[in-house]
C-alpha positions, -999 to 999 in steps of 0.1 A, spaced: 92 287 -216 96 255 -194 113 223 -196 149 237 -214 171 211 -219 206 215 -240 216 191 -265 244 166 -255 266 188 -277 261 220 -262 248 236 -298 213 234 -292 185 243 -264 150 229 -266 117 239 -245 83 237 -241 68 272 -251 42 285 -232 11 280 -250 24 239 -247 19 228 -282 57 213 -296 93 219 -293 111 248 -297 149 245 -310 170 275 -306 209 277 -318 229 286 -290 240 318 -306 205 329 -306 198 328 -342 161 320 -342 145 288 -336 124 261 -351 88 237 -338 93 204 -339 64 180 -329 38 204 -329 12 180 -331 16 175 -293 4 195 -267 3 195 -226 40 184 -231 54 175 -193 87 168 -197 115 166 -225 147 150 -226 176 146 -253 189 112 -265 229 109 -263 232 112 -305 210 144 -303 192 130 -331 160 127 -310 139 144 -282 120 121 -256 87 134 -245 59 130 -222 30 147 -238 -8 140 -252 -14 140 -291 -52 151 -284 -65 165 -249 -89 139 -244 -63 112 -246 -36 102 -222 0 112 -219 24 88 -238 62 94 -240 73 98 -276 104 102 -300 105 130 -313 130 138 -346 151 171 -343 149 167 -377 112 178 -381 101 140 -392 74 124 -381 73 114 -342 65 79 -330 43 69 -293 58 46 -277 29 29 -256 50 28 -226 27 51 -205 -4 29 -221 14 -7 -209 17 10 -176 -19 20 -168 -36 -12 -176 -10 -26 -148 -24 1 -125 6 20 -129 7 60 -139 35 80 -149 38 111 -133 44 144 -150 82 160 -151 116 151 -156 128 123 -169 166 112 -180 179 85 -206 207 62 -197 225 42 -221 190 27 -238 168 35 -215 144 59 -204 140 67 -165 114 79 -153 90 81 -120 55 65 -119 27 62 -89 15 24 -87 3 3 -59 37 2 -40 44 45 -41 62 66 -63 93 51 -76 116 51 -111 113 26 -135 132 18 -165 119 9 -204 147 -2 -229 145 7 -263 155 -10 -296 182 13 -312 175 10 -346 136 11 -344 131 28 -311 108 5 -300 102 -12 -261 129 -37 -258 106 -57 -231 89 -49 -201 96 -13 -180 114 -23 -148 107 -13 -115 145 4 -101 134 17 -67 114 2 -39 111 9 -1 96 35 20 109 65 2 96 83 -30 116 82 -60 119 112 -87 130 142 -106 153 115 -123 186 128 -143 217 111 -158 251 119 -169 282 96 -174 254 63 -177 251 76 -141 213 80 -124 204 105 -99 172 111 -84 156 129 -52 146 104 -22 122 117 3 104 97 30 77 101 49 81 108 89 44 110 106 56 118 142 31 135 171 38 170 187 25 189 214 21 223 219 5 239 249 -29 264 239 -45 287 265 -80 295 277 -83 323 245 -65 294 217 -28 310 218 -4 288 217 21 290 250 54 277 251 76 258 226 67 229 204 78 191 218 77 164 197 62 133 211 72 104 185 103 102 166 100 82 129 78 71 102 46 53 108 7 61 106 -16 79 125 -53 71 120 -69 94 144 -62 113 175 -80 126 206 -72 156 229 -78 153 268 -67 187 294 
């Protein structure tokens, strides 16, 4: 199984199972589970709304089309795309593929576009779950925003930049390397090509 996430009130735990295709619902005593939204497959990432009424997931509905997030009714009811994912791409903006947290109305998420990898944000009506406006950018800068989660209307997410720095390490006549490792450049910035002279 992958992707496990426990409902808001503890009682239930949902995953992906292996084969990919739907939701799994277990009790948390272990009494068997149930499929929900089994007509999607190549599901990346799950995550529970606060009434636990409702699963969000990223998955496709056929394998020739796109991912698209989509609610998903514990219930067993029908599920409905959202188009977020579609919006996105014809901005030249993709979602990427795991975790994702909802805040308040909102679903957080991470997306590759022109400018890096950072989170955005898409509001949804509450009553008919559908985009309440246009998905905001939340992160900018140098650094690469993801693995989003949220808890207490609270967002966390893992920052990593991207250092290019120079070293130089001394190679003999037969190609071992002698000595230690010394770094030449502290910091980010880009390399386009190097040369080697003895």
């Amino acid at each position: 199984a992958t992707s496990a996430s426990w409902s808001p009130d503890g009682q239930w735990l949902a995953y992906v199972p292996l084969d990919g295709s739907g939701v799994r619902i277990a009790a948390r005593g272990g009494l068997g589970f149930r499929t929900i939204g089994s007509a999607l497959g190549d599901i990346t990432s799950l995550t529970w709304l606060p009434d636990g009424r409702f699963l969000m997931l990223q998955a496709r509905s056929d394998p020739d089309r796109e991912p698209e997030w989509w609610f998903v009714p514990v219930d067993g009811g029908s599920v409905t795309e959202t188009g977020v994912n579609r919006s996105l791409r014809q901005k030249g903006t993709f979602p990427l593929p795991g975790s994702a947290a909802w805040v308040e109305d909102s679903l957080v998420f991470a997306a590759v576009g022109a400018v890096g990898v950072n989170l955005y944000r898409q509001r949804f009506a509450s009553k008919s779950l559908q985009p309440a406006g246009p998905t905001e950018q939340l992160t900018a800068g140098n650094e690469s925003s993801s693995s989003p989660a949220a808890a207490a209307g609270r967002v966390v997410y893992v920052g990593s930049g991207v250092a290019t720095n120079l070293f130089s390490l001394a190679i003999d006549v037969n190609g071992l390397a002698q000595g230690s490792l010394r770094r030449l450049t502290r910091g980010p910035g880009p390399i386009g090509f190097l040369t080697v002279t003895r």
